[in-house]
N, C-alpha and C positions, 0 to 999 in steps of 0.2 A: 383394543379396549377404548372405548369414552373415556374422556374426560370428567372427573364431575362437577357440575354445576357451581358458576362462581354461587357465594354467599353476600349479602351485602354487608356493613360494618356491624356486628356483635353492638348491641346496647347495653354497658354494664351499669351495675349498680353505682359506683365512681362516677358514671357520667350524671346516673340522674341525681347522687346526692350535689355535684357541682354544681347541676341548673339551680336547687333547688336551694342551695348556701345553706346545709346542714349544720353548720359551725355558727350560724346565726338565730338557729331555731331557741336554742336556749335560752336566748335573751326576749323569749316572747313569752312564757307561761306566768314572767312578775306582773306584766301588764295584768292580769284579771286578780291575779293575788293584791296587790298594789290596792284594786279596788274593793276588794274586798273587806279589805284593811280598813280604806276608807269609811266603810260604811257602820263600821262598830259591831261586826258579826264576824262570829268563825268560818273559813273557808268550808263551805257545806257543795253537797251537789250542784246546785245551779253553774258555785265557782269552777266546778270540773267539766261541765257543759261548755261554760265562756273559754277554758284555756283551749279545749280543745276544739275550739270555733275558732280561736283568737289564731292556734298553728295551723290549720287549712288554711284558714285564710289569707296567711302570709303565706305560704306555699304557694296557693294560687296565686300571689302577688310578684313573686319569685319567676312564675311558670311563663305568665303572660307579661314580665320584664324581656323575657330575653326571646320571644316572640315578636313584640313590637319595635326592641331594637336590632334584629338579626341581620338588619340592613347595613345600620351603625356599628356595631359588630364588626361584622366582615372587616369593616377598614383599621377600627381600633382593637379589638379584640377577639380577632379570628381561633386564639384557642378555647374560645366560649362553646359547649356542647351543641349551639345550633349551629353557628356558622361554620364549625368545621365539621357540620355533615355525622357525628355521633349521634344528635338527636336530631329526628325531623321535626321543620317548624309545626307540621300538624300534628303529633305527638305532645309537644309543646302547648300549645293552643289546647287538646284535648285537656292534657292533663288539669289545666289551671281553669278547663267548664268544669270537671269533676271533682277537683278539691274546692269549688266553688260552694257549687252544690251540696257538697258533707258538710262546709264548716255552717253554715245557712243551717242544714237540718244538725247538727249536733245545738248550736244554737237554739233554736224552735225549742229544744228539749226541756229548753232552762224556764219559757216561756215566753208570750207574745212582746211584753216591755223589751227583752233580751232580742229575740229575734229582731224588732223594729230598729234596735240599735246595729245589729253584726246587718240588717240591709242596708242602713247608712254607711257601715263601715265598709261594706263591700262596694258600693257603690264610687266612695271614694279613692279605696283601690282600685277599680278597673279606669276611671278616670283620670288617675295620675297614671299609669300604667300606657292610657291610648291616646291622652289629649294633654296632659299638663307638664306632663314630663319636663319636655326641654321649653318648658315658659318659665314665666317673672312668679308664677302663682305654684310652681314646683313643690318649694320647702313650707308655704303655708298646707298645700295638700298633703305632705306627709306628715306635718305635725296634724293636723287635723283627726288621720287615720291610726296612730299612735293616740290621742285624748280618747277617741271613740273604743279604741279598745279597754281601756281601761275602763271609761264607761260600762261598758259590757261585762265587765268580770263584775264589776256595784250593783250592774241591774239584774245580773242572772244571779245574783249573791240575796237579791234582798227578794226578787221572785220565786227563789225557789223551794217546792215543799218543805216545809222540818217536823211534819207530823203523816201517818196516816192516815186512813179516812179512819178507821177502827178506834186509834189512838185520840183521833179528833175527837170522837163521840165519848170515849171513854173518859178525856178530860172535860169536855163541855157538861157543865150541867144545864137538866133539861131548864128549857124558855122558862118555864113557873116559876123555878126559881131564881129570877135575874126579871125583878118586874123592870117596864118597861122597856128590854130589851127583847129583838127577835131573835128568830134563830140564827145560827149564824158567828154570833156574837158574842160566843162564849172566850173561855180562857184558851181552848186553845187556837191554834193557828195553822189554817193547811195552807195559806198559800205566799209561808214566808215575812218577813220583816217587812212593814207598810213603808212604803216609801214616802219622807217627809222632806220639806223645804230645806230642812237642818241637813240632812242627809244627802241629799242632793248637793248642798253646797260643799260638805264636807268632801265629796267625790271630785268637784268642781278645780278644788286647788291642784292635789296632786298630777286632776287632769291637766292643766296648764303647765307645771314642772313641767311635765314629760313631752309635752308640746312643742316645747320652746329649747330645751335638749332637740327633742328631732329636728325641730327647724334648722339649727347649727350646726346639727350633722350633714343634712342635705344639701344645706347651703354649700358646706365644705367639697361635698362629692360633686357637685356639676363642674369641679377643676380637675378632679382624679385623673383624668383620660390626660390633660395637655397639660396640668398645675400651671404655674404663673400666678397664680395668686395669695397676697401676703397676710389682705385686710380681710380676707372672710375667713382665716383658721385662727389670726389675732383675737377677734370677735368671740369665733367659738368657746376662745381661752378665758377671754372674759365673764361672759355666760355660763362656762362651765366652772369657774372659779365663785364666781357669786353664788350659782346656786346649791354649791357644797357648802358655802358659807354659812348661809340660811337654811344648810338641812342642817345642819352641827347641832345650833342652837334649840337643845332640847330641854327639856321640865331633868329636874335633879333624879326624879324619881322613876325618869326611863332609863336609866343605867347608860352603860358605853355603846351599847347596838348603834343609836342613829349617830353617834360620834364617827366611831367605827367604818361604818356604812357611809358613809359621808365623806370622808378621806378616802375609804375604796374608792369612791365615784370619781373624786380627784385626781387621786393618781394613777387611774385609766385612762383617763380622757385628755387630761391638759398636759403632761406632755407630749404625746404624740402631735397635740395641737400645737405645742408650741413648736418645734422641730420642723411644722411642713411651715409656720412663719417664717422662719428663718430662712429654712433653705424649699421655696414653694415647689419641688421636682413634683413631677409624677407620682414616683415611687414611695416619696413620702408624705405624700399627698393622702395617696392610697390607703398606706399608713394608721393616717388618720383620722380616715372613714373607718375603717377597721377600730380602732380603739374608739371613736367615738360609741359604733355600735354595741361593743362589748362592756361600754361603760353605764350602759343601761340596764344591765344585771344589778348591781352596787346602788344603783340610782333607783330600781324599783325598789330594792332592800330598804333604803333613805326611807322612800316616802310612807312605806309601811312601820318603820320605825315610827316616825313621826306620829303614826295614830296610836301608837300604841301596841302594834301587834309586833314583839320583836319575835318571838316566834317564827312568824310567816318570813319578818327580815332574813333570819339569820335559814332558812328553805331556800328561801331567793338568795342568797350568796353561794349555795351551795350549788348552783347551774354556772359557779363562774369558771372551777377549773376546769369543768368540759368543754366549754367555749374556748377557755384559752389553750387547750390539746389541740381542738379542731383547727384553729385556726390557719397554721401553718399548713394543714392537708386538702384544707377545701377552704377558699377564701371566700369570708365572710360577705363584699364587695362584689 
């Protein structure tokens, strides 16, 4: 009798939710909510266009990570999905053209303002991903890709339809009566909340919050592989301590949410920050990349407290205990 045919290594669904840091996915849907919040509107379609632009596109960010370092890998991190041969790098690589691709067209949905932003955004993930990575310019490119996401949940929020065509016509009354106006120009609105200077700016602040969180997390993570360092997770501590400080501080008549929310964010992120100070290892180092990540659950909650939508806050803290289940099973990192 023959033998039958070796098989090569089974690809389970474990391997690819590991490439892909499913246990970090959750902390990417307040990014569009956040901006939504921003903008003084309810989370309508366009915002479900941007979240689900916002998680392709961290997937693909995810994909074509451990593609470009499968090299680096093998010496640090040989139980990563590529380097030990679970997944192939071209596999890898596909995947992260094809969730590129979705998040781009799920975007596009929201409309052109939206689309113009998730190409920036993309742009700036494959750029950190194939060239910025291991430079000086690292952590400004990931906060960067972090602000533009949030951009994106503001501009596919204020682009996106809230009326029919049917609905338009039925609330417009005709030109005659609205002298001086054309068509067009009636009451209602098919193509969403105009976008003002006011509004822009409003989106502008919490885009820098989230900014300047990512930058201190990234900063933190170019030590996770060898740690050794004291003064870039002190820093984080800091930054992450002020800027819970300054989300706290709400109007009397937003209730406990951004209080709330704002101590969440705290007590995610600054101890574990403070921990790899002390003792800078690897392992808790790692640590606290991991909590810093997951503290931007709590942190989107913040900033959308802040405008006012405690609502949408108190949606976005409810992605925190799935994140912190994952974590342990598929690390975030």
């Amino acid at each position: 009798m023959g033998t039958a045919p070796r098989r090569g290594p089974r690809v389970r669904l474990r391997d690819w939710a590991e490439l892909l840091r499913v246990s970090a996915l959750f902390t990417v849907p307040g990014d569009a909510l956040a901006g939504a919040a921003a903008t003084g509107l309810r989370p309508n379609r366009g915002t479900a266009y941007a979240a689900c632009a916002s998680l392709l596109l961290y997937e693909a960010g995810m994909a074509l990570n451990d593609w470009a370092d499968r090299d680096e890998d093998a010496l640090d991190r040989p139980h990563r999905p590529v380097p030990s041969g679970r997944i192939s790098p071209t596999a890898a690589l596909a995947a992260a053209g094809l969730l590129t691709a979705a998040g781009l067209t799920s975007a596009a949905r929201a409309g052109r303002p939206a689309l113009t932003v998730a190409t920036a955004l993309t742009a700036t993930v494959w750029a950190y991903d194939l060239r910025l990575k291991h430079t000086p310019a690292a952590p400004a490119a990931m906060a960067a890709a972090r602000a533009l996401d949030l951009l994106l949940g503001a501009t596919a929020t204020m682009s996106a339809p809230t009326m029919t065509p049917t609905a338009r016509r039925a609330a417009d009354p005709p030109p005659s009566a609205l002298p001086g106006r054309g068509r067009g120009h009636g009451t209602g609105w098919s193509g969403g909340a105009p976008a003002t200077p006011g509004t822009a700016f409003r989106a502008a602040a919490p885009a820098a919050a989230l900014a300047a969180h990512t930058y201190a997390v990234t900063a933190v993570s170019r030590h996770e592989a060898h740690g050794g360092s004291t003064l870039t997770p002190l820093a984080a501590l800091g930054l992450t301590t002020t800027l819970g400080l300054l989300l706290s501080r709400s109007r009397a008549t937003a209730g406990p949410v951004p209080v709330l929310s704002a101590a969440a964010y705290v007590r995610t992120a600054a101890g574990p920050f403070l921990h790899a100070a002390l003792n800078p290892s690897p392992p808790l180092t790692q640590r606290a990349v991991g909590g810093g990540i997951r503290a931007m659950i709590p942190l989107q909650a913040a900033l959308a407290a802040r405008c006012g939508a405690n609502g949408t806050a108190l949606a976005v803290l409810g992605f925190a205990p799935a994140a912190r289940a994952l974590a342990p099973k598929v690390s975030p990192t």
